[in-house]
N, C-alpha and C positions, 0 to 999 in steps of 0.2 A: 405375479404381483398386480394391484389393481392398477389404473391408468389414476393419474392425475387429471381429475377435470377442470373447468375453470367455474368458480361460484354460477355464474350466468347461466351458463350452457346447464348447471348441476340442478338449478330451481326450475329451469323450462322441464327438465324429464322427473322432478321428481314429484313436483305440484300435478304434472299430469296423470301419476299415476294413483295420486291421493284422492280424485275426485270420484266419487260412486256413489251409491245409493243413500237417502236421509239417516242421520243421526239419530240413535236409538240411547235413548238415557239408561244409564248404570246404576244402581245402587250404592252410594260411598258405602265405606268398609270403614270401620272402629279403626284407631288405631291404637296398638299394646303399648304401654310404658307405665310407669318410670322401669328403668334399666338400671339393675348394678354394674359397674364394669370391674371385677375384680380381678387385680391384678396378682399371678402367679408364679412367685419369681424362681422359684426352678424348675419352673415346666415350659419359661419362655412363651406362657398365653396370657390372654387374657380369657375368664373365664367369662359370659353374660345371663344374667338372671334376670328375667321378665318380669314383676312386680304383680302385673297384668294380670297374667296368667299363671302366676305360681310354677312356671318352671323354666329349665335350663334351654337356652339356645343355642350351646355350642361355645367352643374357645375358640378364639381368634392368634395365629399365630403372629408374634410377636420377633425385639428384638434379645437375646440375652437376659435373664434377670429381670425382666421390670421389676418399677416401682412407683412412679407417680404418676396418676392421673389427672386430667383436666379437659376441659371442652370448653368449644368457643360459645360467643356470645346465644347463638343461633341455635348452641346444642346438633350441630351436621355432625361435627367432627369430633372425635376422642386424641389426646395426643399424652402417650403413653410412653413414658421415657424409663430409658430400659440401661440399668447399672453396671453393667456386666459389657455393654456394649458402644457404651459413649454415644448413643444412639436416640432419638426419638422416632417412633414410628406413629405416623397418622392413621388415623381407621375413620373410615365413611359410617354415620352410626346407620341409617336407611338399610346397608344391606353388610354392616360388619364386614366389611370388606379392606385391607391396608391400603391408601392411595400413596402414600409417599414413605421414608426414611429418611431422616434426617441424622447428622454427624454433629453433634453439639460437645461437651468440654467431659471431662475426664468423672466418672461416679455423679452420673444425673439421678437426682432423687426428685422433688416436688417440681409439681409445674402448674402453672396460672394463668389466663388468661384475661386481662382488662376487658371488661363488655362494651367500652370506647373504643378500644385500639385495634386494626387489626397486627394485632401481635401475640406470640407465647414468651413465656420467660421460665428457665429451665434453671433450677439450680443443680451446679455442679461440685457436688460435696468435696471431692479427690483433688481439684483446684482452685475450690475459691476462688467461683465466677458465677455469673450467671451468663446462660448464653438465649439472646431474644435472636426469636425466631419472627420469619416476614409470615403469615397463614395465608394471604393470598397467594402467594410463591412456594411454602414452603420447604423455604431455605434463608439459613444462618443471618441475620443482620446486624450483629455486633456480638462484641464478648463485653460486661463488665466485670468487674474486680468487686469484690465484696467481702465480710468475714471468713474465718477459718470455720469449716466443715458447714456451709450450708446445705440446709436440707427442706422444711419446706418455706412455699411460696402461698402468698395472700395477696388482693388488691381491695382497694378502697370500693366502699360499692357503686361509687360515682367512677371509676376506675381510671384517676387520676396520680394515684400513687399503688406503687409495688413494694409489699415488704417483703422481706426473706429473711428465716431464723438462723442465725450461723450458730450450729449447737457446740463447737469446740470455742469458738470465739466467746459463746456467751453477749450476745449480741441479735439484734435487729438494724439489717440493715435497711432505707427507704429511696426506692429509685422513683425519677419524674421518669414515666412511660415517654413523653414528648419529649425526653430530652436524652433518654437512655443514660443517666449519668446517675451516682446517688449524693441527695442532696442531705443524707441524716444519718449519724448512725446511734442506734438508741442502747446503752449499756443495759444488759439482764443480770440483777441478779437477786438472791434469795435472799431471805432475814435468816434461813438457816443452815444457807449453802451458798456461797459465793462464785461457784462454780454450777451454776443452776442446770445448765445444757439445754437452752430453749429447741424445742423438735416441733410444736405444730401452732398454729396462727389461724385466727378468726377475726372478720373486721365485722362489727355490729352498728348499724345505725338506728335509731330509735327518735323517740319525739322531745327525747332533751338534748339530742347531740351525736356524736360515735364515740367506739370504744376501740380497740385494740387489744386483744387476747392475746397470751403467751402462755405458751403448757410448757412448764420446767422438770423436764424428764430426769432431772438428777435431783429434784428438789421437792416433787410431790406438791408441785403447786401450781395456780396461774396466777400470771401479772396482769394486770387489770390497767392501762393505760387510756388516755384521754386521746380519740380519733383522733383532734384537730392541731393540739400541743404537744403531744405526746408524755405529757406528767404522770406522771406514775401513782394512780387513784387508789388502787389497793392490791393485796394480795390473798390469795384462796388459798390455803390449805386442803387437796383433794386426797386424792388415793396414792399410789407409790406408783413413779412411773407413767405418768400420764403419755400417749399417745396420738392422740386426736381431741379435737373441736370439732361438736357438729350444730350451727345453728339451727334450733328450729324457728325460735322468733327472738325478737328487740331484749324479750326480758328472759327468755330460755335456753339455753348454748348447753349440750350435754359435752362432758370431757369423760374420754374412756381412759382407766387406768388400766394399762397392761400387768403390771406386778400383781395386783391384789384382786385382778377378775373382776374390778364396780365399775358400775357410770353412778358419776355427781352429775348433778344439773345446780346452774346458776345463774344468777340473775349480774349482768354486767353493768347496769346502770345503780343496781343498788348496792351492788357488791356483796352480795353473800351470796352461801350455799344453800340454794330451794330444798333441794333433798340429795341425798346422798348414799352411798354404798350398796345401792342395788347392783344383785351380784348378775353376772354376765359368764358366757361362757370360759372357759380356763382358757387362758393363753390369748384372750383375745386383742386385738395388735390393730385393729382399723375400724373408724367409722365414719358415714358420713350420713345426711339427713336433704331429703329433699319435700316440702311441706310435709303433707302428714305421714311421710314413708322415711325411716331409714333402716341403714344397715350395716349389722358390726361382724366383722371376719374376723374369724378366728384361727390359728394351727390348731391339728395339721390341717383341716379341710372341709370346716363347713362355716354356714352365714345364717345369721340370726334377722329378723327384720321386726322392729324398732317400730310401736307404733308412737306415734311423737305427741300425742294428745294427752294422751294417760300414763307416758314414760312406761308402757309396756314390752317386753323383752319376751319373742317366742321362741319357742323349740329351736335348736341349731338344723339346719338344714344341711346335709352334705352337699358337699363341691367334687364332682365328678371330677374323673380324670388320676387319682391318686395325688393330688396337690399334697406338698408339704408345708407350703410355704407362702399362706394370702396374705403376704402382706402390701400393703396399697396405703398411697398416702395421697392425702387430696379428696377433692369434692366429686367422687365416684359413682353418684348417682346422677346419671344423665335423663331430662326430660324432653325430650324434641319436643317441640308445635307440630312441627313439618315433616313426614318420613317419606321419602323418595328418591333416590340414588339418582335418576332419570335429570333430575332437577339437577341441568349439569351446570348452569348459571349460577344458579343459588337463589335466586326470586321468589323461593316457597311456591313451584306453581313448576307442572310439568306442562310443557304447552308447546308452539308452535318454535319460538328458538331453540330451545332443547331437542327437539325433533330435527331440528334443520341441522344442528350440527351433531346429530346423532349418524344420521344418513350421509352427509358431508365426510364424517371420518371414515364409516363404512365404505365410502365408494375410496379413499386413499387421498383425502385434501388433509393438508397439515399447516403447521405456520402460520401466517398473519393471511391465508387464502382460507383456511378453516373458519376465522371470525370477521371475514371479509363484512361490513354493511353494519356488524353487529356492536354498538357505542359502548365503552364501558368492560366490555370482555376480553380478556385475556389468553391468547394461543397457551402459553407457559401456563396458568392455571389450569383450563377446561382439558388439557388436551390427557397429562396424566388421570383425571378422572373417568375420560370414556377408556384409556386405554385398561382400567379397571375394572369396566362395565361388560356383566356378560350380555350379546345382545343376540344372542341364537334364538329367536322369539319361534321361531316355526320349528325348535327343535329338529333341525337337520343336520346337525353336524356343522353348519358353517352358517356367519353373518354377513348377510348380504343388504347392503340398501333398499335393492329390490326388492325383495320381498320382510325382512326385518326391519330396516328403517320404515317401510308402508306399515307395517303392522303396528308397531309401537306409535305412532302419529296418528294412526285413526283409534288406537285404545285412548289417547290421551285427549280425542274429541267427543269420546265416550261410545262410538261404534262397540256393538255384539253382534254375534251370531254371522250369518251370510254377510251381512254389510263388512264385517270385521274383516272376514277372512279371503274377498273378493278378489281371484287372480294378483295374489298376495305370500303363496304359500310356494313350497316346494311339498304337492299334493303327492308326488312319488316315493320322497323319503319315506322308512322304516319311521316307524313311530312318531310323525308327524303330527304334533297337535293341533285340534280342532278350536274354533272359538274360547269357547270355559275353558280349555286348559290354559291357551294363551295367557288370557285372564288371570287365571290363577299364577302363574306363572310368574307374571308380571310382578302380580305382591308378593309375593312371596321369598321374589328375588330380589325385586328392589324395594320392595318396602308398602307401609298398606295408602298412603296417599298419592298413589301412582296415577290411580283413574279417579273420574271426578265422580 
């Protein structure tokens, strides 16, 4: 086991061994997105689709079942709640990697996150709660009580208020984030069915005001409500079965109808249907829209991608893996700014604290000695994210400070070639990489905004 250093003693041998030869400037690297996260609930993954690049990255395992997606304000993190398991499981997006599980209430389906708060908010269909999650900690910070059978979650875009649709209740319920309590509950229901079963939610703002969207899965409709009163402005007549809202802008919000295979698009401020019954692949069950990219999943197993300008629908894409079962609820297309796993603070920037408590954990410091000096950070946050982190940078079999921590701090000062790899390496191991692979290495595993 390594020895416990003390911070002091850890910066005198490690700054010493960072010093060498001048700085050689790196090329930044593009970085790939937007990202489908599609979730696959009985293969217990998440599948991921590069946008980018047109192709598959691999599934991420998972807990049970998923079925709702969402990501924080920042787009770091995906938190994937999994029905089958009472379960949220967080994924690192930089390098798809799970950093934590969390134990939330009984059949989690949608999840939301306020781009104010740092909080998620899970609903739990099976008990009629929703359970909010702390995302610096990630762990549990209260249970509320809310309708029968919710399912998904919406925030205001100022992310001031949380809705959530209780689809047996027939209802929207509206929590204060600040106060974790809910201060409204909005009755749903249909001019042709009173029993509407609201399933998916969209909050629209635009230059006369907001709106509040309700897809009425039993009722082949949305309800059209006023953002700031909540009055009931009008109702849409769409497809049979409506399953998702996807905004693309103030006046365009596509609604996929599962039953009859269309997307309508509509305008929420004016209240009609733009266009309508553009037919979509059979069976298709999710969509979501991120600027001019979205994307609609269908059973058993492929994705269609949505161009959002021209309301054009392409060829279905299969979903590897033998999926049965995409279905995903939630705003599933993730765009990071920032991709770097490394970036263990969160700062959007891999740099000198991230290095120091890269190497600090390497050499065996933990606890409030691991963020010793450093204002603002959290042992209980950063510490499950390194313990996530591959950091075998010299590909030898083992992470060492010595020579892994040195490598990783001089790629992140942008050193190549000899300067990089200077009495840094374990030059003996079997398959030891050189420089550019380092490099490569590095994006590849953590992501493409690693070096500068």
């Amino acid at each position: 086991m390594n020895a416990v250093v003390s911070p002091k003693t850890f910066h005198a041998r490690f700054w010493a061994m960072i010093l060498c030869a001048g700085i050689a400037a790196f090329a930044p690297r593009a970085s790939a997105k937007p990202y489908s996260y599609i979730a696959l609930h009985d293969q217990s993954t998440v599948a991921v689709y590069d946008h980018a690049t047109n192709t598959w990255l691999g599934s991420i395992a998972v807990g049970t079942g998923p079925i709702g997606v969402g990501a924080d304000a920042a787009q770091q993190n995906v938190y994937v709640s999994n029905f089958r398991a009472g379960t949220v499981t967080v994924v690192r997006v930089a390098n798809r990697v799970p950093i934590a599980t969390v134990s939330v209430g009984a059949s989690p389906m949608g999840v939301a996150l306020p781009q104010t708060q740092p909080r998620a908010y899970v609903a739990n269909f099976a008990d009629n709660s929703v359970t909010v999650i702390d995302t610096a900690s990630n762990t549990p910070l209260s249970s509320i009580n809310v309708g029968e059978g919710p399912t998904a979650v919406t925030t205001s875009t100022t992310g001031d208020r949380v809705f959530v649709a209780n689809t047996i209740g027939n209802s929207v319920s509206v929590i204060n984030p600040a106060s974790n309590l809910v201060t409204q509950t909005i009755p749903i229901t249909s001019i042709d069915n009173p029993h509407s079963k609201p399933y998916a939610l969209a909050f629209v703002t635009g230059p006369s005001g907001s709106r509040l969207l309700v897809a009425n899965n039993n009722a082949a409709s949305v309800s059209i409500f006023d953002g700031a009163n909540y009055a009931l402005l009008g109702e849409l007549k769409v497809g049979a079965h409506p399953t998702a809202l996807a905004v693309a802008s103030s006046s365009k919000v596509f609604v996929l109808n599962s039953f009859d295979s269309s997307l309508h698009t509509i305008d929420p401020f004016t209240a009609t249907v733009t266009a309508g019954a553009l037919p979509v692949t059979a069976r298709a069950v999710s969509m979501a829209v991120s600027g001019s990219v979205g994307s609609i999943a269908s059973a058993p197993a492929s994705l269609s991608i949505v161009t959002t300008a021209s309301s054009t629908v392409g060829a279905p894409i299969a979903i590897p893996g033998g999926a049965q079962a995409p279905l995903t609820l939630g705003n599933f297309i993730i765009n990071p700014s920032f991709e770097c796993a490394l970036d263990v603070n969160g700062d959007n920037a891999f740099n000198d604290t991230d290095a120091t408590l890269i190497a600090r954990y390497l050499t065996g410091v933990r606890g409030t000695a691991l963020v010793a000096g450093m204002a603002g950070i959290s042992a209980n946050s950063v510490e499950p994210l390194l313990a996530a982190l591959s950091l075998d940078a010299d590909n030898d079999g083992t992470a060492r400070a010595t020579t892994d921590g040195v490598l990783l701090h001089r790629a992140s000062k942008g050193l190549i070639g000899a300067p990089l790899i200077a009495n840094a390496r374990n030059a003996n191991a079997v398959g030891v990489f050189n420089a550019t692979q380092i490099l490569n290495w590095i994006v590849s595993t953590h992501g493409s905004d690693c070096l500068p």
